[in-house]
C-alpha positions as CSV (number, residue, x, y, z in Angstrom):
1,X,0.0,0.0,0.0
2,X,2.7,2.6,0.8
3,X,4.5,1.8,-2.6
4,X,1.1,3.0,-4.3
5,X,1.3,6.2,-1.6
6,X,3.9,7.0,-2.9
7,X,3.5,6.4,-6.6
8,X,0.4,8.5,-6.7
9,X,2.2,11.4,-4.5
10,X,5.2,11.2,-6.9
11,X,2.3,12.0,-9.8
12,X,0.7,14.6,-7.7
13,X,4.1,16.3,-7.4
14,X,4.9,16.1,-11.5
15,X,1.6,17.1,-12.1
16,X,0.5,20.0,-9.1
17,X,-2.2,18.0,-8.1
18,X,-4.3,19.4,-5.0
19,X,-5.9,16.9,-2.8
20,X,-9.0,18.5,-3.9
21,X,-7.9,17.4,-8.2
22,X,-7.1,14.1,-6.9
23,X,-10.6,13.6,-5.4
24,X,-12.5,14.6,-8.7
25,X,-10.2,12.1,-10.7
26,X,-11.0,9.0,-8.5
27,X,-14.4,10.2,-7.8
28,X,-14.3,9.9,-3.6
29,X,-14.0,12.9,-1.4
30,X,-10.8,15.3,-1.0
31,X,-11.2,14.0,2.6
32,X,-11.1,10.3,1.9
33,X,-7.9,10.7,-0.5
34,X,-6.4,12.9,2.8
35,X,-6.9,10.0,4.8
36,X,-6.0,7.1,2.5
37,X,-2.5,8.6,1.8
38,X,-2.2,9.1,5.6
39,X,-2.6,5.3,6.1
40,X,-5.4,6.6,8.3
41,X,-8.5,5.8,6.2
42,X,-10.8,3.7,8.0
43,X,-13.4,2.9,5.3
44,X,-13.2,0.2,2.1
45,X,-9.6,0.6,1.6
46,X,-10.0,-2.4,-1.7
47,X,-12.3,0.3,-3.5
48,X,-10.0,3.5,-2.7
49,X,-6.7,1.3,-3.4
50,X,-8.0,0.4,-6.8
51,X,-9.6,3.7,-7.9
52,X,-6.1,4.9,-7.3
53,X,-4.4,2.6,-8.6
54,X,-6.0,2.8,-12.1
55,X,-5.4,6.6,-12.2
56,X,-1.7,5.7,-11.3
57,X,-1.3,3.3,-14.0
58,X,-2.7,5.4,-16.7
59,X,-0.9,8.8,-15.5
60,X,2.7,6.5,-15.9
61,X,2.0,5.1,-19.0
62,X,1.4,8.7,-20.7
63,X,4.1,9.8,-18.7
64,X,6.9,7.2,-19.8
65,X,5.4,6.7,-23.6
66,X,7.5,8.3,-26.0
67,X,5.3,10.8,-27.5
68,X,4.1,13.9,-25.7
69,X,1.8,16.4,-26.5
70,X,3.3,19.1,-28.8
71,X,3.0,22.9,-26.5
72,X,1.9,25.4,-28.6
73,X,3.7,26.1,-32.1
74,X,3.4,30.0,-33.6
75,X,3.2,29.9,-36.6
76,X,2.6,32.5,-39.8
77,X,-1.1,31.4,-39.8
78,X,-1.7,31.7,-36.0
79,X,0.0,35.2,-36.2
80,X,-2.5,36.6,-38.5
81,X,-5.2,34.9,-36.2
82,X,-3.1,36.5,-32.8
83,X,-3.7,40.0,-35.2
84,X,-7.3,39.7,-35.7
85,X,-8.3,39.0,-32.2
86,X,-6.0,41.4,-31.0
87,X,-8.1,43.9,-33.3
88,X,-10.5,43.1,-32.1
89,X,-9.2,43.6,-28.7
90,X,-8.0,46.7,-29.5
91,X,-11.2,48.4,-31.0
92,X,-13.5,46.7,-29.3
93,X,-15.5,45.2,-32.5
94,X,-16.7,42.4,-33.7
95,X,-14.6,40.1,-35.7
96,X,-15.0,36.6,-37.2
97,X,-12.3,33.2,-38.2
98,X,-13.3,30.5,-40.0
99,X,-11.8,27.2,-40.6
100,X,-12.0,23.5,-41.4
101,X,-12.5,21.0,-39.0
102,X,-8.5,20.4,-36.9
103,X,-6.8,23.7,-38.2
104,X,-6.1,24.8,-34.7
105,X,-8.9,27.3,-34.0
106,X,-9.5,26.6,-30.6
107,X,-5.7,26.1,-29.8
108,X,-5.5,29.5,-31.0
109,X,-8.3,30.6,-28.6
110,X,-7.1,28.8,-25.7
111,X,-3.7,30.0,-26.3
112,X,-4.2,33.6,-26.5
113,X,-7.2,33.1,-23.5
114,X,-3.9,32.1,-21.3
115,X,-1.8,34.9,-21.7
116,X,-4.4,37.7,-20.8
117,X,-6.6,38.1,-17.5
118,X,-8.8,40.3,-19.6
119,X,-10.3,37.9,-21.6
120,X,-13.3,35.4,-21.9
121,X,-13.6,32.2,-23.3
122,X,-17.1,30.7,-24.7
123,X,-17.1,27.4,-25.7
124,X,-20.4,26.6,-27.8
125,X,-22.2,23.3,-27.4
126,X,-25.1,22.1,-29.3
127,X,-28.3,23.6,-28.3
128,X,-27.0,26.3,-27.0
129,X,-29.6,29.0,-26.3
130,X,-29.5,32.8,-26.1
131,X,-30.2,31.9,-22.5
132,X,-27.5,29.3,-22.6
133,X,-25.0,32.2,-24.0
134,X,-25.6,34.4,-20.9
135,X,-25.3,32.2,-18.7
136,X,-22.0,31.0,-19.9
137,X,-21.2,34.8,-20.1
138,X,-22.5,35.2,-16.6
139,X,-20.6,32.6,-15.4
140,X,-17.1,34.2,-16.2
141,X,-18.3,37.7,-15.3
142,X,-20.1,37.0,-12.2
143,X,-19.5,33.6,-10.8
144,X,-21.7,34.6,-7.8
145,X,-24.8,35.9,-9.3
146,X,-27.7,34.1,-9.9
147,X,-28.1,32.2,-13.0
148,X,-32.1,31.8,-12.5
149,X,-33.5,34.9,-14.3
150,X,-35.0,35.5,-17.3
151,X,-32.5,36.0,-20.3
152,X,-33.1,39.4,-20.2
153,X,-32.0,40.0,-16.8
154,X,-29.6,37.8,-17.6
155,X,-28.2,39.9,-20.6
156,X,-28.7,43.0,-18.1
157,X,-26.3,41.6,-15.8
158,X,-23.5,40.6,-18.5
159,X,-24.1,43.9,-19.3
160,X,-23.3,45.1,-16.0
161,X,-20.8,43.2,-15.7
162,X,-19.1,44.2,-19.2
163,X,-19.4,47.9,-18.5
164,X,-17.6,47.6,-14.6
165,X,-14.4,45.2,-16.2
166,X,-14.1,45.5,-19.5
167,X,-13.4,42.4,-21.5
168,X,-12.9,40.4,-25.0
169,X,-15.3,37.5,-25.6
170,X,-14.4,35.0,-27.5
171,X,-16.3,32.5,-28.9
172,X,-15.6,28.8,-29.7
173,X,-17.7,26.8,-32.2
174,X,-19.6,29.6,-33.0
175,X,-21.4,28.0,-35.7
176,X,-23.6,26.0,-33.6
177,X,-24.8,29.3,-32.2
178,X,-28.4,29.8,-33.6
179,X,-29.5,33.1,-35.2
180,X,-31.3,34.1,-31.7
181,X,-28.0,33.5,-30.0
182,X,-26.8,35.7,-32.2
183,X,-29.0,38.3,-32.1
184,X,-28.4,38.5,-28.5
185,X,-24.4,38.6,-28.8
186,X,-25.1,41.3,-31.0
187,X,-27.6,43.3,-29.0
188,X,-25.2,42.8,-26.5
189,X,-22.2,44.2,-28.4
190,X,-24.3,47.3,-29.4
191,X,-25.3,47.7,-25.7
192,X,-21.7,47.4,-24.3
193,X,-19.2,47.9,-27.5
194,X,-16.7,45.0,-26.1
195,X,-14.6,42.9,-28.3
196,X,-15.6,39.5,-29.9
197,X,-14.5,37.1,-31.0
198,X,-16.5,34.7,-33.0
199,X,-14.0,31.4,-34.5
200,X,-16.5,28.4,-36.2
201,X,-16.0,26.2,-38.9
202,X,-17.3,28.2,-42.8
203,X,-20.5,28.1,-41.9
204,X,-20.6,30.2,-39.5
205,X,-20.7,32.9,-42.3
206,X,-23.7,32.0,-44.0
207,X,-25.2,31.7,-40.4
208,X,-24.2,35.7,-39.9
209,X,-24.8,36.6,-43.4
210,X,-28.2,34.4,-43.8
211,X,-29.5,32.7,-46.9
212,X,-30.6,35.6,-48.6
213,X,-28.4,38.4,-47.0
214,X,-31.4,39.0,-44.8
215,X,-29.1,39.4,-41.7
216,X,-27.8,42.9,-42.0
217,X,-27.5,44.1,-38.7
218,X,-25.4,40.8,-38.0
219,X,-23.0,41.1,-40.8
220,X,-22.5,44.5,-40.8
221,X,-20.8,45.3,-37.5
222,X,-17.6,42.6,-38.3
223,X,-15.1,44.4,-38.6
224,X,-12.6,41.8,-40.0
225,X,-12.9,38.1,-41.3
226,X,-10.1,35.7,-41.5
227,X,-10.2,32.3,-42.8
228,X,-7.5,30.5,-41.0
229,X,-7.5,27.8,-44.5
230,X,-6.0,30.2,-46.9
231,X,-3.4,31.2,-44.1
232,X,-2.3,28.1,-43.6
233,X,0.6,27.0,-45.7
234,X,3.3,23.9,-46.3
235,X,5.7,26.0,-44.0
236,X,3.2,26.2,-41.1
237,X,2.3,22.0,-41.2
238,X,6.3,21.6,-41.4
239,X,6.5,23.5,-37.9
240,X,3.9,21.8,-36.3
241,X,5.1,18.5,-37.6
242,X,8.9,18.8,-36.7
243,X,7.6,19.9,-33.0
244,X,5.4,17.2,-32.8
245,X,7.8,14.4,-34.5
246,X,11.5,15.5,-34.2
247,X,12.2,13.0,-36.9
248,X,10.0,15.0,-39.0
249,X,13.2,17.0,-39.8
250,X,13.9,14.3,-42.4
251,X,11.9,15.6,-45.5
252,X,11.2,12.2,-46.1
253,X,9.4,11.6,-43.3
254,X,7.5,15.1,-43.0
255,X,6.3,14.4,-46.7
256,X,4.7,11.1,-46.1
257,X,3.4,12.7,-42.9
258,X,1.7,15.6,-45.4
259,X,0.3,13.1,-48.0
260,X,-1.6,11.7,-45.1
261,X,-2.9,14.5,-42.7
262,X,-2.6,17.3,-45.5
263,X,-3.1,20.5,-43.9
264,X,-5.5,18.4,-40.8
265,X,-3.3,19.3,-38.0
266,X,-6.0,17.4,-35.5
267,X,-5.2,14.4,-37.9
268,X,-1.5,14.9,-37.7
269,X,-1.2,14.9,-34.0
270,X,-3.6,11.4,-33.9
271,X,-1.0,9.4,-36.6
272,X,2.5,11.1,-34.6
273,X,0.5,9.7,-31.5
274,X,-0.4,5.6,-33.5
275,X,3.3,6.1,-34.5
276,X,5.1,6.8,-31.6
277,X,2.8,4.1,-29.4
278,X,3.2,1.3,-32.5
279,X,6.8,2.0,-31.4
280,X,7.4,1.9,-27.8
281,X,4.6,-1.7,-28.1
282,X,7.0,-3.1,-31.1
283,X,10.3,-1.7,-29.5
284,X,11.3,-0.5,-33.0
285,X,13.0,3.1,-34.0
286,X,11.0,6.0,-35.3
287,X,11.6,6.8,-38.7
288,X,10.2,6.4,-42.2
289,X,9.8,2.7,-41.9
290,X,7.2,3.5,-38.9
291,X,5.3,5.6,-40.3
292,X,4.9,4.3,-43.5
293,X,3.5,1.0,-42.0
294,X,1.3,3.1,-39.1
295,X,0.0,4.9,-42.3
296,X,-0.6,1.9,-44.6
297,X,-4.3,1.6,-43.2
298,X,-4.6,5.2,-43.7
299,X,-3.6,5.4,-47.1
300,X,-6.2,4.5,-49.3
301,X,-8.6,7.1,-47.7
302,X,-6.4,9.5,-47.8
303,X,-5.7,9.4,-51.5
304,X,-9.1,9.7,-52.6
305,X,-9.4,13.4,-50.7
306,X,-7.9,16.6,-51.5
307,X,-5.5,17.1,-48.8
308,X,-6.3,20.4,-47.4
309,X,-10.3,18.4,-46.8
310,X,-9.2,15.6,-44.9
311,X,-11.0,16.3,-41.3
């Protein structure tokens, strides 16, 4: 038992787990997991002893495989995204970026929400609601306040909220916001003039501009549009790839890995990830031989798409 103590502790200390982290990973009370790594838990030690121990076994195995999630990579495309948002930012005004499906857009989000304390991040669901969207809004501005109201008094305190702290609002997935949730993000930009954001797969500008052009007063307050596809060039995948794969440096290697994502960099990550794990289970080197026979299954759907398509 105190081998496992101190296997999970070492993890914790990697890691900065709180007590409090721990609990919500193994699903029993911060209190329990205080006790259990005191050797003072009274309770069923079997249950706690094996929640634990699955958690430690997964945690070691990501920690001692060979690949590791890639930190973030700047590139030329994600500057011009860095530029729009910081627009704006700047102005406070609407602007929008599009992209496929695993170009990066919320990496760029998330990456720019963690370098600034004056900044909100939305992440859209399906079904979500104008009600939904102040909530969510709410929730950032005032975590204390009620959520209960009607959406207007919702709206009135984001409002509130917006004009005391100032703040950029990004939005994730925006093009599963429907055209009420819309309106309202709009009525609320008039009302407040902050920043936003809005970052969605194409669609997302037929959703502002409408099927006819019918929705004016949407379209016409963006101040800037980027698609993040035409920004997105060999030189930026290369990048990615070479952080993600250091053996990418060979161009053999980072060309077979291009015939097969294309400009996907979602689908990149996910066959450097079947590579690297076919070769710590096979005990064989990463190089061209590996991925060419990770990528062998991948192939024949991959030749019958345009690279820059593949999602």
């Amino acid at each position: 038992m105190q081998d496992l103590i101190d296997r999970v502790n070492k993890i914790r200390a990697r890691n900065n787990y709180s007590q409090n982290e721990l609990a919500l990973k193994i699903d029993r009370s911060p209190a329990v997991i205080n006790q259990f790594l005191q050797g003072k838990y009274k309770g069923n030690k079997e249950d706690v002893a094996a929640r634990i121990r699955e958690f430690v076994e997964t945690e070691e195995a990501r920690f001692n495989a060979r690949f590791k999630a890639p930190s973030f990579v700047e590139t030329e495309s994600t500057k011009e995204a860095a530029k729009l948002i910081d627009f704006a930012r700047k102005y406070r005004t609407i602007c929008v970026l599009t992209a496929d499906s695993g170009m990066g857009k919320s990496t760029i989000l998330k990456e720019y929400r963690a370098g600034r304390t004056d900044t909100i991040l939305i992440e859209v669901t399906s079904g979500f609601t104008p009600r939904a969207l102040m909530k969510a809004l709410l929730t950032e501005l005032k975590p204390d306040a009620s959520k209960s109201a009607s959406t207007a008094e919702l709206m009135k305190e984001c409002i509130s909220g917006l004009n005391a702290t100032p703040r950029l609002i990004l939005v994730d997935e925006a093009e599963l916001l429907p055209y009420q949730a819309l309106e309202a993000l709009r009525r609320l930009y008039d009302m407040v003039e902050t920043g936003v954001v809005l970052a969605g797969l194409p669609r997302l500008t037929d959703n502002l501009v409408g099927a006819d052009g019918e929705h004016v007063q949407l379209y016409s307050r963006i101040a800037q549009y980027l698609d993040l596809n035409g920004e997105f060039k060999r030189q930026c995948f290369d990048a990615i790839a070479v952080r993600m794969m250091p053996e990418a440096e060979s161009d053999d290697v980072r060309n077979l890995l291009y015939y097969c994502a294309g400009n996907n960099v979602r689908r990149l990550l996910n066959i450097v990830r079947g590579v690297y794990d076919m070769c710590d289970r096979l005990n064989i080197p990463v190089g061209i031989g590996a991925v060419k026979k990770y990528t062998d299954k991948l192939m024949n759907s991959s030749k019958r798409k345009n690279k820059s398509s593949v999602h």
